[in-house]
N, C-alpha and C positions, 0 to 999 in steps of 0.2 A: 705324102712326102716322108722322106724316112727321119726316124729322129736323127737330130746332133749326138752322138758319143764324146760322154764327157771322159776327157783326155789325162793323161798321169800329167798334173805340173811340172815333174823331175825330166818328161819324156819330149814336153814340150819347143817347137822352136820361139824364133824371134817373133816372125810374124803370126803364128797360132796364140802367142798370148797380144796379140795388137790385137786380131781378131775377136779374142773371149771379153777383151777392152770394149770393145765397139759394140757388144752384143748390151755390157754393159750399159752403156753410154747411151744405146738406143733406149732399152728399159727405163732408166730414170727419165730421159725424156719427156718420153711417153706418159710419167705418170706424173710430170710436171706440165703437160699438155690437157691430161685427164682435169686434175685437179683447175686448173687455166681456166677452163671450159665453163668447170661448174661456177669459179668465181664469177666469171662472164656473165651469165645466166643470174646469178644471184647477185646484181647491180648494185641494189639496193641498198641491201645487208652488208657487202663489204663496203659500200660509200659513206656509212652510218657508223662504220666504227672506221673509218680514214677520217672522217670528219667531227670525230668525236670529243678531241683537243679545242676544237675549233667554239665548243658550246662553255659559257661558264658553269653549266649545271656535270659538268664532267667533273668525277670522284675525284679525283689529285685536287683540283681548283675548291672544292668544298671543304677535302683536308684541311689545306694551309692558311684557307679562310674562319676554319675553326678556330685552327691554334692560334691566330693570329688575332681574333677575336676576343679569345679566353685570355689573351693579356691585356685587351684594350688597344691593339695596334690596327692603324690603317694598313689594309693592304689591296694591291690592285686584283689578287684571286676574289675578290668580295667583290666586282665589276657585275655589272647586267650581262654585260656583252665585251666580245674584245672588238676596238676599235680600226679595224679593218675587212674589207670586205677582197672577197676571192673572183678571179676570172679567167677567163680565157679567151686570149689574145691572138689565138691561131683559127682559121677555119679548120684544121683536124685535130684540133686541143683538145675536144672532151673525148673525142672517141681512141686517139692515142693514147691520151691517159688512162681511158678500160683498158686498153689492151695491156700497157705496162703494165697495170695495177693488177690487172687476171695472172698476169704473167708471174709476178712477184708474189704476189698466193701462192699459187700454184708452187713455188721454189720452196717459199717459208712452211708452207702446211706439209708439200710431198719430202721436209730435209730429213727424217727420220730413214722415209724408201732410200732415199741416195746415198744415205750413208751406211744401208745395208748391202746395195747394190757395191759399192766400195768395199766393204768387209768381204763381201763372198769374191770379192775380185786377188786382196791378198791375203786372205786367210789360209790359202793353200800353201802358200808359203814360209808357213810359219809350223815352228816345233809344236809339239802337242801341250806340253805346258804352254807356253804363249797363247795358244787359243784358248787354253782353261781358262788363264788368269783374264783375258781380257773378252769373256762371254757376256759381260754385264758393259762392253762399250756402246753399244747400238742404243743401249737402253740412257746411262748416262749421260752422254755424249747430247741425246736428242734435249732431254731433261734440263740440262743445262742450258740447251741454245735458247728452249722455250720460255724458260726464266729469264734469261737476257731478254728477247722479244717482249717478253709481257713489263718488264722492267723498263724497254726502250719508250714501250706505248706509254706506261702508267707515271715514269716518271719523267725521263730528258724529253720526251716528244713536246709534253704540256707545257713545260716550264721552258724548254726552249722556245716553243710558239706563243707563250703568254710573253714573255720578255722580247721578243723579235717584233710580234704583231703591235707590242704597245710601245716602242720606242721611239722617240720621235725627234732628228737633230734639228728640226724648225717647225714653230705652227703652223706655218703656208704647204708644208709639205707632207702630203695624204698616203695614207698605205693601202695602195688596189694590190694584193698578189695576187701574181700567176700561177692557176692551176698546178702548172709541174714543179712552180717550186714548193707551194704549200707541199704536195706531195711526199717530193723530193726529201723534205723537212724529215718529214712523218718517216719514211721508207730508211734514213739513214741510219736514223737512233733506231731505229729498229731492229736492224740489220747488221749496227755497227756493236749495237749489246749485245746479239746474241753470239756475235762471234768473237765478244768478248771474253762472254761467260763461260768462253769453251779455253779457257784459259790451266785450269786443269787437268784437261785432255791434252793439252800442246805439250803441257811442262813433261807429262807421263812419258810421251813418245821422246821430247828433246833427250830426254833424263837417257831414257832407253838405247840410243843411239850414243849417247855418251857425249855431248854438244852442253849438257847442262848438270848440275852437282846442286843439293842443299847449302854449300858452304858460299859458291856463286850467288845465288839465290840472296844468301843471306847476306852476305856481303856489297850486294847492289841494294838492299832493302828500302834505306834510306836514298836511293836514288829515284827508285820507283814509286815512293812514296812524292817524291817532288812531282814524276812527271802525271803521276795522277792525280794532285791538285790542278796542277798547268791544265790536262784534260775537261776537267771537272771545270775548270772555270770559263775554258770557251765555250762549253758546249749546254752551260746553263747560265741563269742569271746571273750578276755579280756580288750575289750576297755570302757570305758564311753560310749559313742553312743549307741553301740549293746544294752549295758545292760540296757540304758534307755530306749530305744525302746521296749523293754519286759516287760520291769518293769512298766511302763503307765497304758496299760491297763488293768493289773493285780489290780493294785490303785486303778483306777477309780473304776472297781468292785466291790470291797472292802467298796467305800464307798459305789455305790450303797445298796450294801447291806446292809447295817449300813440305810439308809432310810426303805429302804423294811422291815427290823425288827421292826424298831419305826412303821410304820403304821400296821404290823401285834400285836404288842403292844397294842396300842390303839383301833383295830378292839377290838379284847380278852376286854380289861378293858370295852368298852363298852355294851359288850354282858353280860360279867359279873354284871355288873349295871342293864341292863334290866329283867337281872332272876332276881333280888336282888328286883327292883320294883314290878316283876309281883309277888313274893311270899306275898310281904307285901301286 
């Protein structure tokens, strides 16, 4: 079969770029199918770290059992065990949940390939400077979401499942969870931080597009600063600690970002100047 010729994007129509889409769209797939596969296969090992919240000998719970310790306080991270026990309530409950759970590897491990496969889809569309400056996206952009993920597991997973599994509105009433939602639990913080921590990557493009400004930014500060306590307090215990703990690196983001816009700012004002010279 003959190769695809790859096509001038300037010569392209509507439906030839659907098409180079879809070529797309298959590839990550596929390599969110590959990766599926192998989770599948390796049961074990990925059920071993889903379930890893679930032990009190898991590092976060021995952290805060430390510190908490080194002052003399009781704390329930210092438990044998958490006081609930997991099930499943469906006849295809354990094996839907591999499937999902291969599936959702597969997403989180293959996000680096799809966001290449994404890049090379509108890269072509972009000036030669634009692709200079943003050659190091693939690479930070991945960096970042893996940071949130490792962040989701090490910190809101734990402290959300330690405080949810040991909360109790009456002693007659027992905590059996359901498989998909213990999961559910695990798959959210996980998922919901790394698309957090892509929060620098968003401000970049908004910035670029002209939808967002430094002075914006700075200006809602103290707004964003409320709504990620607000954040920070549903989605962990209701202590000061927890919620600082979450709330941190959320900030610091925040300002990062607030940089990353001022110098996407002044890239812009100065390009703008240089057309402005070279017409005159």
């Amino acid at each position: 079969m003959a190769k695809r010729d790859k096509k001038n994007p300037d010569e392209m129509s509507f439906l030839d770029h659907l098409e180079e889409l879809r070529w797309h769209l298959i590839r990550s797939t596929l390599a969110v199918v590959i990766v599926a596969c192998v989770a599948f296969v390796m049961k074990d090992f990925v059920f071993g770290i889903i379930f890893g919240p679930k032990s009190m000998d898991f590092p976060t719970y021995r952290f805060f059992c430390n510190i908490a310790t080194s002052f003399g306080i009781d704390s329930e991270f210092c438990g044998d065990e958490l006081p609930f026990t997991i099930q499943s309530r469906l006849m295809a409950g354990q094996f839907s949940a591999h499937i999902w759970t291969s599936i959702w590897a597969g997403v989180i491990i293959g996000f680096p390939y799809i966001l290449w496969e994404i890049w090379r889809f509108i890269s072509p569309g972009l000036y030669e400077k634009e692709r200079k400056y943003s050659r190091g996206f693939i690479f930070t952009a991945s960096l970042l979401f893996f940071l949130g993920v490792l962040f989701g597991y090490y910190v809101v997973a734990p402290l959300s499942i330690n405080f949810l599994g040991t909360y109790r509105v009456y002693d007659e009433v027992h905590n059996d969870i359901d498989l998909a939602s213990y999961i559910g639990t695990v798959r959210a913080a996980v998922i919901a931080c790394g698309i957090m921590f892509e929060l620098p990557i968003i401000i970049f493009f908004l910035t670029k597009v002209g939808l967002v400004t430094p002075e914006i930014l700075r200006k809602y500060r103290k707004i964003a600063l409320v709504v990620v306590l607000i954040l920070s307090a549903i989605i962990t215990p209701p202590d000061i600690t927890s919620q600082i703990v979450v709330a941190i690196p959320v900030l610091i983001l925040y300002q990062i970002s607030i940089y990353i816009s001022k110098i996407v700012v002044k890239r812009e004002a100065k390009k703008e100047k240089e057309r402005k010279n070279a017409k005159s």
